[in-house]
N, C-alpha and C positions, 0 to 999 in steps of 0.2 A: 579604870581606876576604881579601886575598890573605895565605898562609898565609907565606908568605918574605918579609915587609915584616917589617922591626924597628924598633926607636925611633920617632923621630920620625915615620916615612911611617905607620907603625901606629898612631900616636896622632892623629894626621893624618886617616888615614883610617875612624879610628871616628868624630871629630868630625864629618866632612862628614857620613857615614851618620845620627848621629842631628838633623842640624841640616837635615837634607831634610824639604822639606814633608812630610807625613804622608796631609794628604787636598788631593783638587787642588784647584785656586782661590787659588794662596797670592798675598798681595798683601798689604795693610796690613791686614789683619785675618788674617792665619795664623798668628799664632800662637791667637791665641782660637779658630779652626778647629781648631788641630793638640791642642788644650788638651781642646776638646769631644772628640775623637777617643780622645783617651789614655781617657780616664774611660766613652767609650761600650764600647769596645772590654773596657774591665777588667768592666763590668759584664754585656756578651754573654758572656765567654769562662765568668766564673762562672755564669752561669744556664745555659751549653750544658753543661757539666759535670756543675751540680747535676742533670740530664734523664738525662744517661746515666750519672752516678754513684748515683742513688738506686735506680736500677734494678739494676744491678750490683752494687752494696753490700749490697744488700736478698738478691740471690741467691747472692752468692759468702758471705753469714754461713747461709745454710743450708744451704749443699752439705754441710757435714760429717754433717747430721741429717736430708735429705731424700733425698740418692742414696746410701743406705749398700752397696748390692748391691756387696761385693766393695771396699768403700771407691773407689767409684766417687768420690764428690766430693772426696773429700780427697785421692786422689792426682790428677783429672784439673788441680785446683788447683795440686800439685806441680809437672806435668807443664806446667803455665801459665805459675808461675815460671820453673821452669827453660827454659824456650823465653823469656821475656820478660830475662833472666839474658843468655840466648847472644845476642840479636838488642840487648839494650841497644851493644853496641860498637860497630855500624853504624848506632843509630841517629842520631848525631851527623852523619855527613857525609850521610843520606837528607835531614834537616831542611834543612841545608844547599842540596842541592841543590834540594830542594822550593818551598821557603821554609813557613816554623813555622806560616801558615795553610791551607796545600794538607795540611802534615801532620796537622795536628787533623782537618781532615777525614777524611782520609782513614783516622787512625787509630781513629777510630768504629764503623768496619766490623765488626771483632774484635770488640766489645764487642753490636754488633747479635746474630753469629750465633752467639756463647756465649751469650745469652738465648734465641736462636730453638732451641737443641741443649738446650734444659732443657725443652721441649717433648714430646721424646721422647728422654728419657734414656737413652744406653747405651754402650759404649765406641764404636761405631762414629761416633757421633755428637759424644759430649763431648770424645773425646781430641782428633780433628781439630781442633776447633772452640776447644780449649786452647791446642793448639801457637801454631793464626794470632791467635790473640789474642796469645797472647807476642808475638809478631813486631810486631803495630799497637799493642800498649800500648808500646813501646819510642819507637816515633816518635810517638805522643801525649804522652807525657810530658816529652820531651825538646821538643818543641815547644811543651810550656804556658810549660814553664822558660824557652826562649827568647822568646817571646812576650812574658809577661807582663813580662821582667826588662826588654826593649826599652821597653816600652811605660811601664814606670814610670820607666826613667831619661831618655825621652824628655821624659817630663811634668819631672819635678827641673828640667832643662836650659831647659826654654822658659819656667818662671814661677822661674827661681833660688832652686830647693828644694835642701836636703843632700838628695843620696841617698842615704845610712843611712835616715830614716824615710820616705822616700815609698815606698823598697823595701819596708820593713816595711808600711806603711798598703795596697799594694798587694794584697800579701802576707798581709796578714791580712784584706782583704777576700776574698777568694778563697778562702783555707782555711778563712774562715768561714760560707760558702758552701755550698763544696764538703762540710763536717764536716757541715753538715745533712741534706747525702742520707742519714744512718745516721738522721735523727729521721724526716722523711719516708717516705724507703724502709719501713722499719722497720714505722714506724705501719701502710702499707698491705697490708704481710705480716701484720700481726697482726689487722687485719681479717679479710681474707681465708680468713687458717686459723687461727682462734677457736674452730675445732669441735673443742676438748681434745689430750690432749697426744701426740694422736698427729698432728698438724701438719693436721690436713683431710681432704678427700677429694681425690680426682686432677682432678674437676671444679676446686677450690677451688684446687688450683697452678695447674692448665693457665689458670685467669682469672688468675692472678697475674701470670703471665708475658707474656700475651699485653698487659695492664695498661704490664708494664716495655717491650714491643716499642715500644708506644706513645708512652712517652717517651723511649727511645734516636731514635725517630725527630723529635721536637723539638728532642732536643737538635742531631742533626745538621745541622737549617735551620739553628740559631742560628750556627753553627759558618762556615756557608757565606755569612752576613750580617758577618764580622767585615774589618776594614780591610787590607787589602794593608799586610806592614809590611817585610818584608825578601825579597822574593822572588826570587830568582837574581840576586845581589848578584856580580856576576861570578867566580860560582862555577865556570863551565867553567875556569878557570883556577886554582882554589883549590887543587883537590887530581886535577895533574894525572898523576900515578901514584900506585900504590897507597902508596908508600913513604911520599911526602908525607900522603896521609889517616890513614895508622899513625899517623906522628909527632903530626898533631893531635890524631887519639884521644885518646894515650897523654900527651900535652902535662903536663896536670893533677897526673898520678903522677909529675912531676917536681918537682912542687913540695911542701917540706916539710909545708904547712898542709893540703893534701888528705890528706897521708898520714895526720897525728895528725886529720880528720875522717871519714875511714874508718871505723874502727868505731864512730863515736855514729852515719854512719850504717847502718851494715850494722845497730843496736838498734834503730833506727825501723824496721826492717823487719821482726824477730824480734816486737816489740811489738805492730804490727799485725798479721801473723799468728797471733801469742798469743789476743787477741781474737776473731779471726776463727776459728782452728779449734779452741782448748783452752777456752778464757774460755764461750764458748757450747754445747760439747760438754759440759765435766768440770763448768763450776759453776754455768748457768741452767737446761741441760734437766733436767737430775736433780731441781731443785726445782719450776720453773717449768715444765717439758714443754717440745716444740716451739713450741708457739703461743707461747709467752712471748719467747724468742729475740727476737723485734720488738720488745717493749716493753722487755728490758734494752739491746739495741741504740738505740733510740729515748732514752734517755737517755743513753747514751754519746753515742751523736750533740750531745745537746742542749751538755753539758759540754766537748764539742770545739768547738762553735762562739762556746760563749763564751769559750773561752779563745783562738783562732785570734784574735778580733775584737781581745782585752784585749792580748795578745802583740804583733802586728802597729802596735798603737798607741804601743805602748811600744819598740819598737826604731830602735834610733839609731847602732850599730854592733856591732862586738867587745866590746865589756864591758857592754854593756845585753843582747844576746844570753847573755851567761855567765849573767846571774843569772837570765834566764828559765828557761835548760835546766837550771839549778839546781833553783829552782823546780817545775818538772816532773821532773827525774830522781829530786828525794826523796822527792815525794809517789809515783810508781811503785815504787821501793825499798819502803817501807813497806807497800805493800800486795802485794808479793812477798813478800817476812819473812815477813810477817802470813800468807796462803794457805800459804804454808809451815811455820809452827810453830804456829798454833792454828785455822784454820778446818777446819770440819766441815762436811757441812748439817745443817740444822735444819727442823725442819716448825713451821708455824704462820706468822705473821702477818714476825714478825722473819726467820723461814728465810725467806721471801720477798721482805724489804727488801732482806737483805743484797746479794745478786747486782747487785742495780739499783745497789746504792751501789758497789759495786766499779767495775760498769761506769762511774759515774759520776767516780768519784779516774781511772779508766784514762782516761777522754776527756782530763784535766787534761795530761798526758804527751805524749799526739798531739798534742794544741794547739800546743802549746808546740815538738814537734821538727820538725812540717813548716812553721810559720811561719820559724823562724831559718834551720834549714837552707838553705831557699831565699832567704830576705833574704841571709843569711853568702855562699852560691855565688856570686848574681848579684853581691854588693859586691868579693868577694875575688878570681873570677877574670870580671871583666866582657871581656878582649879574648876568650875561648875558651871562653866561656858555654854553647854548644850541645856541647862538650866536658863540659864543667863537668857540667852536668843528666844526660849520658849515666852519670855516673861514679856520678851519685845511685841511678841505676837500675837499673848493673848490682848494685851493693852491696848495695843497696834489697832487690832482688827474688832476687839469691841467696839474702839471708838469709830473706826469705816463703817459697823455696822448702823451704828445710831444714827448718822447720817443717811445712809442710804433708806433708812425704817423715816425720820423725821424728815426727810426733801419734799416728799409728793402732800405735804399737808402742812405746812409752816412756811411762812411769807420769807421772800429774799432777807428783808428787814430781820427780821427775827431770828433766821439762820445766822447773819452777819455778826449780828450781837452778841449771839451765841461763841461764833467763834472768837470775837474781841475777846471776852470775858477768859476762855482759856486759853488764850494766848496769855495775858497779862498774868492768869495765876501760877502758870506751869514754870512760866518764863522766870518768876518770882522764885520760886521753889528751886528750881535751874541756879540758879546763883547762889542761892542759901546753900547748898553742894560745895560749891570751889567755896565756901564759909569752915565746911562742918569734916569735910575728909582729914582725918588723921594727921598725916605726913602727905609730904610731897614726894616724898620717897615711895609712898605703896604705890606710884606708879610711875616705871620705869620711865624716863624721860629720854 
């Protein structure tokens, strides 16, 4: 889509784009082709995911408790985000150029040799292996985004669905999916290193890992079977100086409704790395040991995917998104309050429920902010999408990075409050949105 077309030639020219056949052979039967295509494609994309997500998920919730030498894992983590932070701004015009299946591809790679660098853990190996993963999760993600959003508004279009819930249905099939790599993963970490709570022996990771190589490489066939959907869309001419790629970048932050969703989503990322390096550090291993890790993991997982599934079913625009992020912003509130002014650990049967049930109110929360989130993105800015996704991820992953950078040196307490405080502000700004959008109309319901 050429980047200097306005009005009409832009509207124009999104509809030619998604009204082209999808898979060849079109003729009286292409749309029932193009229809098969959308649904095969939504259900490879999540199953190439869930292969290199459970694998990843499984090992980036125990960096905190497995490379502690020197806080190797939680800063090579840092050092993740903040590389995945800087390379999110390019990652928009690389998809672009690539087209969003050559980038899925190709953004697998990062995630292959941060498993294969847990192998033998050291700085020589983890940092490197951190940075380029920033770099390829920037253009993986931005290319699920554009992918998946294509492919579900494709489908609306050819069987005359609203696109509010097919976005959501799409959407929620995906992140309920993808939420399972924490039950999966999990489970087969807790397998693995069962042997008490000092997480195993070196035998018992080094199988672990070699387990997850296994299916980062699954998941990249799946990756490499999925339909050609937007590939050099006569992109040599999109962003033919740097000036012109700036301005798309940047497109997004000009508009008022990215602004007030900024910080709900810069909280899905504090949230997720909450979990990921305090939630597992400060309140499972103390009770549960390392080996437990998997199994509170393993139910967080579970409660994210049932709620991805229930979320993604139920959205239908702007004000059916409000009440779900509702929903999940006060059930996470509560259980911030609550670690903050009355929990302890406790030994016995109950000190051991607890952790699980936290983990399980926390899955409620992630459900609920990476379903909307990306229903809301692809509805609210569908001409600049691969724009759009890039903005989730620079936010995204700055905010996992400040976590993973302030864990090893700030008190449970102090983290907690932390996260209160933006929860309450973002949350705030979240609702001044369904206030401040235009019409109800500029999104399809």
């Amino acid at each position: 889509m050429d980047s200097t077309a306005t009005g009409p030639e832009l509207a124009a020219s999104h509809d030619e784009e998604e009204a082209a056949p999808l898979v060849s052979g079109a003729g009286d039967g292409r749309r029932g082709a193009g229809t098969a295509s959308q649904t095969r494609d939504l259900h490879l994309l999540s199953l190439a995911f869930f292969f290199v997500f459970l694998a990843y998920h499984a090992a980036q919730n125990l960096q905190s408790t497995v490379n502690t030498d020197g806080n190797l894992g939680s800063i090579s983590l840092g050092l993740l985000y903040t590389s995945f932070t800087a390379f999110s701004v390019v990652g928009s015009p690389v998809v672009r150029a690539m087209g969003s299946r050559r980038a899925l591809v190709l953004g697998t790679s990062g995630y292959l040799l941060f498993i294969a660098a847990n192998l033998a853990p050291s700085w020589y190996t983890m940092v490197p292996a951190s940075l380029y993963l920033g770099f390829t999760a920037s253009i993986i993600w931005v290319g699920q985004g554009t992918y998946l959003t294509s492919a579900a508004l494709s489908h609306a279009r050819d069987n005359n669905l609203p696109d509010g819930p097919t976005l959501g249905s799409f959407n929620g099939e995906f992140w309920g999916v993808f939420a399972s790599t924490q039950v999966i993963g999990n489970l087969i970490s807790l397998a693995l290193l069962r042997n008490g709570k000092d997480g195993g022996s070196v035998t018992g990771k080094n199988l672990l890992f070699v387990v997850f190589l296994g299916c980062m490489i699954i998941g990249i066939v799946l990756m490499c079977l999925l339909s050609k959907r937007d590939e050099k869309r006569d992109n040599a001419s999109t962003h033919s100086s740097f000036g012109s790629m700036l301005k798309y970048i940047v497109a997004p932050l000009k508009d008022r409704r990215m602004i007030l969703l900024i910080p709900l989503i810069a909280y899905s990322g504090l949230q997720q790395a909450f979990v990921w390096a305090v939630f597992t550090k400060s309140i499972v291993t103390p009770v549960l040991g390392i080996s437990g890790v998997g199994g509170a993991m393993a139910i967080y997982g579970a409660s994210d995917v049932v709620c991805s599934l229930v979320a993604g079913r139920f959205t239908s625009g702007l004000h059916s998104a409000t009440f779900i992020v509702s929903v999940g912003a006060i059930v996470q509130a509560v259980v911030l309050f609550w670690l903050l002014l009355f929990y302890s650990p406790m030994e016995g049967l109950l000190g051991a429920a607890i952790p699980l049930f936290i983990g399980a109110l926390w899955g409620v929360g992630d459900g609920v902010l990476n379903t909307q989130l990306s229903a809301l993105l692809g509805l609210l800015f569908e001409d600049v999408k691969e724009a759009a996704f890039a903005q989730l991820k620079v936010w995204q992953s700055g905010a996992i990075a400040v976590i993973f950078f302030l864990s090893p040196s700030i008190t449970l307490q102090a983290m907690l409050i932390l996260m209160a405080t933006s929860l309450v502000i973002s949350f705030g700004l979240f609702l001044l949105l369904t206030l401040v959008v235009e019409k109800p109309s500029s999104i399809r319901a």
